[in-house]
LOSE-480719 format. One record per residue (C-alpha): residue number from 1; z, x, y. Coordinates in pm, whole numbers, plus 50000, padded with zeros to 5 digits. Example, Ala and Ser with C-alpha at 12.3 -4.5 7.8 and 13.67 -1.06 7.14 Angstrom:
LOSE-480719
+-----+-------+-------+-------+
: pos :     w :     u :     v :
+-----+-------+-------+-------+
:   1 : 50780 : 51230 : 49550 :
:   2 : 50714 : 51367 : 49894 :
+-----+-------+-------+-------+
//
This chain:
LOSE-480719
+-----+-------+-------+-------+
: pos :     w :     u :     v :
+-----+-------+-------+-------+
:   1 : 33478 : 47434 : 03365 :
:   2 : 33633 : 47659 : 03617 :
:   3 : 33428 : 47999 : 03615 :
:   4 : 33648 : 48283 : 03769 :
:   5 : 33560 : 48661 : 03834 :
:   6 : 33804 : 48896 : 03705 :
:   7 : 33689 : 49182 : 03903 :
:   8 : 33800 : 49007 : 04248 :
:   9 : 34122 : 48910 : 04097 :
:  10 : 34473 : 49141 : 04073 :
:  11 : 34562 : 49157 : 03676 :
:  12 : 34912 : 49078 : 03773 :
:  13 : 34800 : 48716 : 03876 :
:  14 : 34589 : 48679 : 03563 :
:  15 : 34828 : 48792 : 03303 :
:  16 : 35179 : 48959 : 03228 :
:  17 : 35037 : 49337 : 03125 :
:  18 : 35329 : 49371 : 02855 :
:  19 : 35393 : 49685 : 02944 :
:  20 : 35768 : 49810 : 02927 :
:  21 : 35821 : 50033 : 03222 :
:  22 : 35809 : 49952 : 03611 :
:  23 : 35870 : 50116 : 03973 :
:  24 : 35817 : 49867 : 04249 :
:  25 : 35788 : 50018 : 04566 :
:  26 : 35884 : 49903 : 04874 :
:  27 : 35720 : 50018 : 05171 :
:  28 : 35723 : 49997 : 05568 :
:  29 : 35362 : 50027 : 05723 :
:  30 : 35408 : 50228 : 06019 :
:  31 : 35076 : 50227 : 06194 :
:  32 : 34811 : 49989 : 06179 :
:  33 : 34544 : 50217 : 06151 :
:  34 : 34671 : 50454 : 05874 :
:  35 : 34824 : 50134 : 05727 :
:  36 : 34458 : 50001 : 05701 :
:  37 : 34344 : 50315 : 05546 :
:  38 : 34572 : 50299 : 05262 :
:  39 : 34476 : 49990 : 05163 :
:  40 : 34138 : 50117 : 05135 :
:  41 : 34255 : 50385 : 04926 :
:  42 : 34449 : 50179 : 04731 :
:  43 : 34180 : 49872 : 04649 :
:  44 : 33974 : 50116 : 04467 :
:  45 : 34287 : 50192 : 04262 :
:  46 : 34415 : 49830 : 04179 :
:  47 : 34383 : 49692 : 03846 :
:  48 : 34170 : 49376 : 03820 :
:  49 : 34181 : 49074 : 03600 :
:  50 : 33891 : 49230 : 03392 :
:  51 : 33948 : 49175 : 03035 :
:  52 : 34087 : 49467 : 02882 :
:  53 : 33864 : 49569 : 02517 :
:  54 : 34041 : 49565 : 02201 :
:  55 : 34314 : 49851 : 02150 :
:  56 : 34221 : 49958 : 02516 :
:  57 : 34511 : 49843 : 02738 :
:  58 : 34537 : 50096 : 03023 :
:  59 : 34850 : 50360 : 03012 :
:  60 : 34925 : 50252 : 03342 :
:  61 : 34851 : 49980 : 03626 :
:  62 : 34894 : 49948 : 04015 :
:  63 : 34862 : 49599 : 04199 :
:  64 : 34971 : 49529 : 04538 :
:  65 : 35111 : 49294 : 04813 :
:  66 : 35198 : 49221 : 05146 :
:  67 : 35479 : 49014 : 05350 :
:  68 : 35357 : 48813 : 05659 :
:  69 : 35575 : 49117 : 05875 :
:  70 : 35307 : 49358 : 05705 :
:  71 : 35026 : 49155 : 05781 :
:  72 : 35112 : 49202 : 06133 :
:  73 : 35194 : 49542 : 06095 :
:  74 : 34876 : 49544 : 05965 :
:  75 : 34704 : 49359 : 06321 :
:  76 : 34566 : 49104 : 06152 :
:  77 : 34419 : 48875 : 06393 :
:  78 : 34630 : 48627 : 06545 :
:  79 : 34468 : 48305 : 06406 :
:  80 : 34530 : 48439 : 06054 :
:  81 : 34861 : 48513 : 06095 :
:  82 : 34935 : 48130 : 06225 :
:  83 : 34740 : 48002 : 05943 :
:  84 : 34967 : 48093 : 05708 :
:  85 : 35235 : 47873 : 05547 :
:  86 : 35593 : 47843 : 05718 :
:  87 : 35763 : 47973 : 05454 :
:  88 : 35547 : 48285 : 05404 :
:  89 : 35610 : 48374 : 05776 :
:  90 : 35989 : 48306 : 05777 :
:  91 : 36038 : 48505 : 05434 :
:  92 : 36308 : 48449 : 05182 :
:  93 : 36614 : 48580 : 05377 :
:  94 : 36554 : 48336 : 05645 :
:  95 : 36508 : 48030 : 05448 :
:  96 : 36852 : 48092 : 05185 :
:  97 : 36986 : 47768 : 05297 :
:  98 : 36725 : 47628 : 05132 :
:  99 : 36741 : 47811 : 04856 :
: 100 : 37111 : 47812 : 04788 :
: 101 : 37076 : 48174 : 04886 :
: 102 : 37456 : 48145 : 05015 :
: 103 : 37802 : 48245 : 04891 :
: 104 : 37789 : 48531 : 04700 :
: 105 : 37420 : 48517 : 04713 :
: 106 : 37407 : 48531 : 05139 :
: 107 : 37177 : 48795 : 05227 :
: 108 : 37441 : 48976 : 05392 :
: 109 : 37506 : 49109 : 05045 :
: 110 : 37146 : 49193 : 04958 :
: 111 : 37108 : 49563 : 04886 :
: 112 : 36978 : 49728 : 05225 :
: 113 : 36616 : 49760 : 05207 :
: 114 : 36664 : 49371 : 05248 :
: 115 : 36878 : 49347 : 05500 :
: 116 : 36600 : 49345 : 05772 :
: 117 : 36218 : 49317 : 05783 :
: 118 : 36107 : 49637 : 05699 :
: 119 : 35973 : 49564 : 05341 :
: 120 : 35622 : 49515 : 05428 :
: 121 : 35411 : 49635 : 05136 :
: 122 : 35496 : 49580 : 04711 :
: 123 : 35351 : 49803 : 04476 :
: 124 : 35382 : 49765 : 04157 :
: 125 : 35308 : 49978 : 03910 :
: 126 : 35319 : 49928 : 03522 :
: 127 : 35354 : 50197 : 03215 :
: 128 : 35315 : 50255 : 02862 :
: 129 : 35602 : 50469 : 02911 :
: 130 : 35826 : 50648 : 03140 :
: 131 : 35554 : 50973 : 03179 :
: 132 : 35287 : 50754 : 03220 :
: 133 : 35489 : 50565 : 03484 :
: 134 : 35658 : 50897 : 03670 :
: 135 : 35218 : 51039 : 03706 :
: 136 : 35143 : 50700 : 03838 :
: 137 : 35427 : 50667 : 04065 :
: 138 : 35372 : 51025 : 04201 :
: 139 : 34995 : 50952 : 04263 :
: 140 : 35051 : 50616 : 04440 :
: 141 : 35360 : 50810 : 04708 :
: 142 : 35130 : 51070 : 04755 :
: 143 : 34863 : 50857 : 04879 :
: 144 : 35106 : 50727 : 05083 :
: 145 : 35214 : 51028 : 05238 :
: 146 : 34806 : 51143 : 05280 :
: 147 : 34741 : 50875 : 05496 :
: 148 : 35055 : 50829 : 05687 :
: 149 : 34979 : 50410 : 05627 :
: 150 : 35344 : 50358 : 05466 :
: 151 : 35673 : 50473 : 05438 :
: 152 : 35897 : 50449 : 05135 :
: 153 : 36206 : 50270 : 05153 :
: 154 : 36284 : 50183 : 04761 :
: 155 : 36185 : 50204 : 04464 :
: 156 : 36308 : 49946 : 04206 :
: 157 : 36273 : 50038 : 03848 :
: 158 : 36278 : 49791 : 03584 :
: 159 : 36224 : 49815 : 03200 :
: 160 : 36252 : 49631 : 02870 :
: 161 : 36584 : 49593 : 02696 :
: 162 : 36550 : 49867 : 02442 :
: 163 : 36716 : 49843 : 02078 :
: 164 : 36689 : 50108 : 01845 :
: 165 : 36449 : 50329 : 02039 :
: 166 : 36210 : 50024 : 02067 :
: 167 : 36123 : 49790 : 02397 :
: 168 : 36175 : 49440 : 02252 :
: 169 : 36164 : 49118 : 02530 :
: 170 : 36554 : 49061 : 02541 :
: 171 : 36702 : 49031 : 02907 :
: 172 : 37117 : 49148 : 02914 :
: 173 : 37267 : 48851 : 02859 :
: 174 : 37100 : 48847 : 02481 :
: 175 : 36836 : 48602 : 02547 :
: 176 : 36448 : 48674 : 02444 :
: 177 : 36275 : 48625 : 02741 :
: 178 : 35901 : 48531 : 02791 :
: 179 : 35798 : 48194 : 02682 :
: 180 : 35580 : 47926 : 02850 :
: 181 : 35390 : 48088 : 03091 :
: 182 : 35145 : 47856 : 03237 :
: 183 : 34773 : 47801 : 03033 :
: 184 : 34563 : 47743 : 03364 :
: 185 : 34217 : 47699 : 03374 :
: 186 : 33945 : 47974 : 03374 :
: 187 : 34171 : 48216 : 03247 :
: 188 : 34017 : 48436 : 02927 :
: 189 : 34302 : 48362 : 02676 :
: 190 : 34377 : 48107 : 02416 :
: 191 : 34546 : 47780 : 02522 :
: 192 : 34932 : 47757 : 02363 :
: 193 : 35026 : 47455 : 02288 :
: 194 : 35305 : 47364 : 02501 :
: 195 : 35204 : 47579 : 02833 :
: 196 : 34989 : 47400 : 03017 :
: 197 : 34985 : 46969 : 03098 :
: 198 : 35017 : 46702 : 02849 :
: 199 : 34710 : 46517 : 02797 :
: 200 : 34716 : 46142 : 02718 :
: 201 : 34647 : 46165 : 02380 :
: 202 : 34965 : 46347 : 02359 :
: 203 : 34755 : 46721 : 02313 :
: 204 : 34824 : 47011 : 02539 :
: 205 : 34500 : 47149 : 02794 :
: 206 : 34519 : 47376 : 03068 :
: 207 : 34608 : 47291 : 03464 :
: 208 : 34396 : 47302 : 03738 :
: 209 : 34329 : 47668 : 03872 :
: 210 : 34403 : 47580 : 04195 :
: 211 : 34768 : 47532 : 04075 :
: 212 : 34792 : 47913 : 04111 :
: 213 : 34478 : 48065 : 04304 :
: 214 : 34331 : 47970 : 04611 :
: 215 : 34013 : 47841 : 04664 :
: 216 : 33977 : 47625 : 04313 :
: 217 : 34102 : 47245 : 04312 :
: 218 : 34452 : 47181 : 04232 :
: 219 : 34588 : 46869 : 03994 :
: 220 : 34526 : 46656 : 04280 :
: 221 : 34179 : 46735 : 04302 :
: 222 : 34223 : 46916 : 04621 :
: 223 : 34219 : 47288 : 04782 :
: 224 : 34515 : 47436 : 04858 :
: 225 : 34587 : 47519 : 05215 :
: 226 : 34448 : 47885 : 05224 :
: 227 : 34517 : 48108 : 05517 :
: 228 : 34202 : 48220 : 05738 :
: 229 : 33940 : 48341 : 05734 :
: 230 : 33846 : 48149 : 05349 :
: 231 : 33733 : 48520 : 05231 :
: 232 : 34068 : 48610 : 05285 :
: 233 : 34263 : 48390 : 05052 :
: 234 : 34023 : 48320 : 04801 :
: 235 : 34108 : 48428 : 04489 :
: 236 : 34452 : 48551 : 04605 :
: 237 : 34817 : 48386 : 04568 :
: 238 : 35175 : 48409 : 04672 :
: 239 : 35490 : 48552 : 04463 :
: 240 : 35874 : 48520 : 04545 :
: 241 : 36027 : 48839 : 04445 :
: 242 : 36406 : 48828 : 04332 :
: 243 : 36604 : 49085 : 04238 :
: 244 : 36904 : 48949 : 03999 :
: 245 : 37211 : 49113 : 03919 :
: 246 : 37371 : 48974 : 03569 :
: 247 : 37760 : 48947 : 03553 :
: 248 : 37705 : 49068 : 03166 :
: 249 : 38075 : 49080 : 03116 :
: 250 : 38169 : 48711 : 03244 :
: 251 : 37935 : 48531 : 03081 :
: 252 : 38016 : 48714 : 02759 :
: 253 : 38384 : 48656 : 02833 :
: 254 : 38298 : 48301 : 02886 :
: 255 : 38083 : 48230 : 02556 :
: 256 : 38368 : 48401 : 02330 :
: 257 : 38622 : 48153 : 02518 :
: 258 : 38445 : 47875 : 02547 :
: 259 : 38285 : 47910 : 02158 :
: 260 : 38658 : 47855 : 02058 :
: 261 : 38659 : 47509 : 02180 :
: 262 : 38317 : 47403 : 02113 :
: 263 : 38239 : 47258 : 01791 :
: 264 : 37900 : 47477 : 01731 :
: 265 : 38080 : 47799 : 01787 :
: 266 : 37932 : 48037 : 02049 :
: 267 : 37558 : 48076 : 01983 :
: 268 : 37551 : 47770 : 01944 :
: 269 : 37698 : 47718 : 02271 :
: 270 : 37473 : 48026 : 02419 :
: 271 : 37171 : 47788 : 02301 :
: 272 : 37290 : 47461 : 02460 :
: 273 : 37316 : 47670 : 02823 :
: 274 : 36976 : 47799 : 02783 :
: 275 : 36763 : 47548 : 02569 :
: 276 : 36666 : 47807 : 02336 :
: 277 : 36876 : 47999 : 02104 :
: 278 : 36905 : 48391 : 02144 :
: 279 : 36643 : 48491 : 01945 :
: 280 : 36430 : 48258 : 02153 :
: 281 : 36412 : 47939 : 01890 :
: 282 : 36362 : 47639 : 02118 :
: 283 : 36683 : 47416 : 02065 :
: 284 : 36458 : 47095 : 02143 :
: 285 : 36238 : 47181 : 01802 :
: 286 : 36565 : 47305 : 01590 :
: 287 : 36907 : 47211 : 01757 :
: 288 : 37152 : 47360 : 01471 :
: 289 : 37036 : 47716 : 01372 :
: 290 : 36785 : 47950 : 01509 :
: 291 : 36422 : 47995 : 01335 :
: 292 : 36292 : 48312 : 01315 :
: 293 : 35991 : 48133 : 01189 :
: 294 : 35936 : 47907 : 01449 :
: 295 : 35952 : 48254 : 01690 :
: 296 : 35707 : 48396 : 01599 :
: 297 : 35440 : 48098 : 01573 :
: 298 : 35274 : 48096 : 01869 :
: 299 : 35116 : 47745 : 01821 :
: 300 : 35473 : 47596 : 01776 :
: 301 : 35725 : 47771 : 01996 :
: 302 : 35641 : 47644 : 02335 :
: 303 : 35488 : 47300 : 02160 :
: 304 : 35740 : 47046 : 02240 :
: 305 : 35864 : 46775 : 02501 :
: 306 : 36154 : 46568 : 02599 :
: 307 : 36030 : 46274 : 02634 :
: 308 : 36192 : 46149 : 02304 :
: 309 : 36521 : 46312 : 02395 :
: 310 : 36623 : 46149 : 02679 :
: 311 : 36960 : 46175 : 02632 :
: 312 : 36946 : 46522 : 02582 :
: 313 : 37121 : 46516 : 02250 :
: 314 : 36882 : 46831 : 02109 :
: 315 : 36805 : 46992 : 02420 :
: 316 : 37072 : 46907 : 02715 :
: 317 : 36949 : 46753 : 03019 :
: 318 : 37067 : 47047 : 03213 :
: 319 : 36995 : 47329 : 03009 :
: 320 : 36809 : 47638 : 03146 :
: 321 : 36460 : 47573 : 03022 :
: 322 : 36460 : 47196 : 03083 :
: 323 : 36543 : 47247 : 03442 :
: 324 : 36245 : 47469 : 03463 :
: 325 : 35989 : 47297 : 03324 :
: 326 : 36121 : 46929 : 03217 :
: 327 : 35795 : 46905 : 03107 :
: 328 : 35751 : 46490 : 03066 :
: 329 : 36104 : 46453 : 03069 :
: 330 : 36073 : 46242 : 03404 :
: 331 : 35773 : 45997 : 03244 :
: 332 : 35417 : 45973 : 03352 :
: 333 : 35340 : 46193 : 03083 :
: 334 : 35476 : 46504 : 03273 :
: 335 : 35243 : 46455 : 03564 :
: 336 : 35512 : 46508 : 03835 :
: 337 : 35592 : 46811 : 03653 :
: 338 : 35225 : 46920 : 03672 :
: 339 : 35225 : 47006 : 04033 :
: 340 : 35579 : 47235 : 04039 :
: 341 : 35452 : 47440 : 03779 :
: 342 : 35506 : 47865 : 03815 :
: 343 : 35378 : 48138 : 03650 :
: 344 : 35627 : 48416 : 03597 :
: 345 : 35626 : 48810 : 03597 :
: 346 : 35966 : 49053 : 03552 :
: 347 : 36174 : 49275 : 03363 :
: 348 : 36529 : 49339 : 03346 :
: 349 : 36623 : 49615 : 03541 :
: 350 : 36917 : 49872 : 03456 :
: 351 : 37110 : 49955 : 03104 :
: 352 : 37151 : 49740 : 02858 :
: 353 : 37542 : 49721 : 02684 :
: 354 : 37487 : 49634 : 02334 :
: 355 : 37677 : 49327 : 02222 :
: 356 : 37957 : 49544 : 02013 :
: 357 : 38022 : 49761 : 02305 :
: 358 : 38230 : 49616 : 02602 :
: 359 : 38007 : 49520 : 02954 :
: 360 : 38103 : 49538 : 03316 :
: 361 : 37969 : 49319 : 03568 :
: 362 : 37962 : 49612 : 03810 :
: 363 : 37726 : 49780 : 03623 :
: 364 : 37382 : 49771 : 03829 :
: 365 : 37196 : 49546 : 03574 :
: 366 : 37002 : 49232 : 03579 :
: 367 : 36572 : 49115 : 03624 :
: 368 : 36340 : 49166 : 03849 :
: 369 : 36220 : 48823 : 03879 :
: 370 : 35892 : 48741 : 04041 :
: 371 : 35720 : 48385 : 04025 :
: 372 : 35329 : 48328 : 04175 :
: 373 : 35167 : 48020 : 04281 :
: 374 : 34917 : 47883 : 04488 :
: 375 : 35263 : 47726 : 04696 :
: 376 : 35550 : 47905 : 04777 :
: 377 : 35707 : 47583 : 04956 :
: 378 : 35589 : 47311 : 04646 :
: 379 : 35624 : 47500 : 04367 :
: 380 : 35925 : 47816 : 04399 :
: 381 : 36134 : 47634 : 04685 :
: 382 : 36126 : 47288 : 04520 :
: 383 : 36213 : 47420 : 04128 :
: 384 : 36476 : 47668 : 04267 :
: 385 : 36652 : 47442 : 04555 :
: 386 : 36611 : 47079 : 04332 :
: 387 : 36594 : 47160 : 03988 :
: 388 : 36825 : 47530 : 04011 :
: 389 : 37076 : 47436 : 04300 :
: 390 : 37052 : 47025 : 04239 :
: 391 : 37024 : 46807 : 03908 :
: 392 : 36973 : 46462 : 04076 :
: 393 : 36606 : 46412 : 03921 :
: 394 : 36782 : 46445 : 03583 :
: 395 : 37085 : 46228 : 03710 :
: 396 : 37324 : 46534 : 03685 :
: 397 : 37425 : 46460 : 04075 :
: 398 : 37537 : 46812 : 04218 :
: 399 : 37551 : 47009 : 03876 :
: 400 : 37348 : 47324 : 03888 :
: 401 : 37124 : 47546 : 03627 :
: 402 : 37437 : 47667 : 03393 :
: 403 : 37270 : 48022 : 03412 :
: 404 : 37137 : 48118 : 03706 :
: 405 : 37243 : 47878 : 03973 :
: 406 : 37546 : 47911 : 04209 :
: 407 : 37869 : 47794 : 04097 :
: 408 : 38158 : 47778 : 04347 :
: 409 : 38473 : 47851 : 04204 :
: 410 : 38592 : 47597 : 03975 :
: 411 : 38376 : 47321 : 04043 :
: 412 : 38092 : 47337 : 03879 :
: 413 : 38032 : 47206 : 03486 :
: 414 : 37716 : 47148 : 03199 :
: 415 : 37718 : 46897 : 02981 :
: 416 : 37620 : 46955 : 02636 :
: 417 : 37559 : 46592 : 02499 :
: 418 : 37635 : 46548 : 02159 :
: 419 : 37662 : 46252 : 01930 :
: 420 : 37913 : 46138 : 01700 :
: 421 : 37868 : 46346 : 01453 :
: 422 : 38153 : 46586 : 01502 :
: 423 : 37943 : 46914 : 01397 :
: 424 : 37732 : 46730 : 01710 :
: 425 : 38019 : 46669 : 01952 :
: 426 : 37961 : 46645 : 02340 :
: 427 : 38086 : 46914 : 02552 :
: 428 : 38184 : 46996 : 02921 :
: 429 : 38152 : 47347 : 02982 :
: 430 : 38407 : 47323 : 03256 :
: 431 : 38485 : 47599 : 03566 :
: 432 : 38181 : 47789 : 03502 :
: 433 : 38149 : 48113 : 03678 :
: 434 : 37862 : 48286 : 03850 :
: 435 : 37666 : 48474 : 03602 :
: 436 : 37379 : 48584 : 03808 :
: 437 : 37339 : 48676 : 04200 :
: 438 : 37109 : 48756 : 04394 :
: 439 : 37043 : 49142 : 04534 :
: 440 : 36787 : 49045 : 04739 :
: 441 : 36390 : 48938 : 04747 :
: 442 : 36080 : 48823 : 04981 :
: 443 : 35782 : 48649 : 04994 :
: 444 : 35459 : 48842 : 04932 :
: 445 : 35069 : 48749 : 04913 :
: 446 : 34814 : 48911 : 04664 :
: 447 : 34536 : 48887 : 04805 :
: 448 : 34181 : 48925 : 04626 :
: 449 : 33981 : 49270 : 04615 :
: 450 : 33712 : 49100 : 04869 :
: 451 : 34012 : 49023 : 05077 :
: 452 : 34195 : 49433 : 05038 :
: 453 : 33870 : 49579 : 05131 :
: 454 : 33837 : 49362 : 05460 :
: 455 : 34186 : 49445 : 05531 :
: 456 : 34113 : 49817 : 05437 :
: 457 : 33789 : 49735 : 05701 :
: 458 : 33957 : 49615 : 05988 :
: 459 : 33702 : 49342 : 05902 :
: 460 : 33883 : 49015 : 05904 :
: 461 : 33757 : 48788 : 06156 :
: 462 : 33900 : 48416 : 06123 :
: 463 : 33616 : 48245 : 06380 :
+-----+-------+-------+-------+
//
């Protein structure tokens, strides 16, 4: 049994806070000195992964992170720097080949504060509500500004969808948002059936630690590759950060006109894109209406597998959620899904149109997505480039995520597989448009408090 300590962890790796207001801030360190200083500051300020008491969640959180840029900026030694992964050293914007990151989602079009190297620190900081969020927000720029260790460039706010005065987990396109994140082990929270690995017996347990923090054994039984010195990745992890803009008004466009033709109708079309229906009912456990049930029941909504649908007649081979986790669609009881496992953080960002009011894709809406692992390269890069931008693992040749993956102009389909029944019919969602692109992102590391306070120290010595 894995035995973690909360109090040298970041919260944000350890759980989503469920909080409904956000301001990430995006900072340049100027000087390596003052830079050093605020982290000091700031690792006496950052929440941990101590276990919040009963009816005592905090009105407000701060957690932070660095690209490889800041870690120079920074003066970390040299043999740390080198000792980190590729991929964290190139960033995002230089590896969007790889990630499909082209077309209408080139960097060239990212919003400015992406359009170089500048980004070097993330804070985030989550509120109860948008006070609570403006105090902390003011706090953490003035501490900035004390020591001189970082410039703003941006702030990106984010929030839950709001309906009727109330946050509720809906993203803009309609979809409740929020299932499946990862059960790993030593973790203080109840294992979902569903979230973590299959077990042979066909039961559900949680995956190896290492999957998503340094310095614990992965599902291979082996230590991740953890930058030096070992104090300094321990207990930390890495996050891709992705800012996505929602073309609300074409995919709505594109349900009503596609609904028409499509024997289901629209939501259930809606459903077959995403693998759940709207109100979040997995399509795998109920493929003709939604369950409001089966939502809220925690020990069924994420407890399923595809392993008896093969031909994706419930749950298409393509659809959103199967692409993301095929769970043991593949055989070997899920094991080669095991290792390309994420764990997810976000919130949509700008105003949400209600569905009886008409949307505009120029709006400035869409999520902050953010997804943490103990691999940027095995884990993010693999599930975005093969199973996002690719289907060839599920035989789907060139045929990309029907949501959020890049469609050229008029060549790109989803194939809802039916069967004969007529209520059942197969589909080709044919000419699909883009519906999401990207605004722009990076590649960040959280590291541990032990590992903030030897930064804050000037301490870190790799020999």
């Amino acid at each position: 049994m894995v035995k973690l300590n909360p109090f040298d962890i970041q919260g944000f790796v350890a759980r989503g806070y469920n909080l409904p207001k956000a301001n990430f801030l995006l900072a340049e360190i100027l000087d390596a000195d003052a830079g050093r200083h605020l982290v000091q500051r700031v690792a006496g300020q950052v929440t941990t992964a101590e276990r919040w008491e009963q009816g005592k969640k905090p009105l407000s959180t701060l957690n932070i992170a660095f690209t490889w840029q800041g870690f120079v900026k920074l003066g970390l030694p040299d043999a740390t720097l080198i000792s980190f992964p590729v991929e964290f050293c190139q960033g995002m914007r230089l590896r969007n080949r790889i990630l499909g990151d082209v077309g209408k989602n080139d960097p060239k079009y990212w919003d400015p504060v992406w359009q170089d190297d500048k980004v070097h620190v993330w804070l985030a900081i989550n509120a109860i509500n948008p006070d609570e969020l403006a105090k902390r927000t003011a706090e953490v720029c003035r501490l900035m500004e004390e020591t001189g260790g970082a410039r703003l460039l941006a702030t990106q706010s984010a929030s839950s969808v709001y309906i009727d005065g109330k946050p509720t987990p809906k993203e803009h396109f309609g979809f409740t948002d929020g299932f499946g994140n990862p059960d790993f082990e030593g973790v203080e929270r109840d294992t979902i059936p569903g979230q973590g690995k299959l077990t042979p017996d066909g039961k559900w347990a949680p995956l190896a630690t290492g999957e998503f923090i340094l310095g614990y054994p992965d599902e291979s039984q082996e230590l991740p590759a953890c930058p030096v010195p070992y104090l300094l990745g321990i207990n930390g992890t890495y996050m891709a950060y992705r800012k996505i803009h929602q073309n609300v008004a074409t995919f709505r466009k594109y349900l009503e006109e596609k609904g028409k033709e499509y024997a289901g109708g629209k939501e259930k079309l809606a459903a077959k894109l995403a693998g759940r229906w709207r109100d979040g009912t997995p399509v795998e456990l109920s493929p003709d209406q939604p369950d409001p049930a089966l939502v809220k029941d925690q020990q069924r909504n994420t407890n399923f597998t595809y392993g008896n649908d093969a031909g994706g007649v419930r749950c298409p081979v393509g659809g959103h959620i199967r692409r993301m986790n095929p769970r043991d669609a593949f055989g070997f009881n899920g094991a080669l899904v095991n290792r390309r496992r994420i764990m997810r953080r976000g919130l949509p960002y700008g105003e949400y149109t209600p569905e009886d009011q008409p949307a505009r894709d120029e709006d400035d809406h869409g999520i902050v997505f953010m997804a943490l692992g103990a691999s940027l390269f095995r884990q993010f890069e693999f599930v975005q480039q093969q199973w996002v931008e690719y289907g060839n693992d599920a035989h789907l040749g060139n045929d990309k995520d029907p949501l959020v993956g890049r469609h050229d102009e008029g060549s790109n389909k989803h194939i809802v597989q039916g069967t004969a029944d007529p209520a059942n019919a197969p589909f080709i969602c044919r000419n699909l448009p883009q519906f999401v692109e990207m605004r722009g992102g990076g590649y960040f590391f959280l590291p541990s408090l032990t590992a903030l306070r030897l930064i804050g120290d000037g301490s870190v010595d790799p020999r």
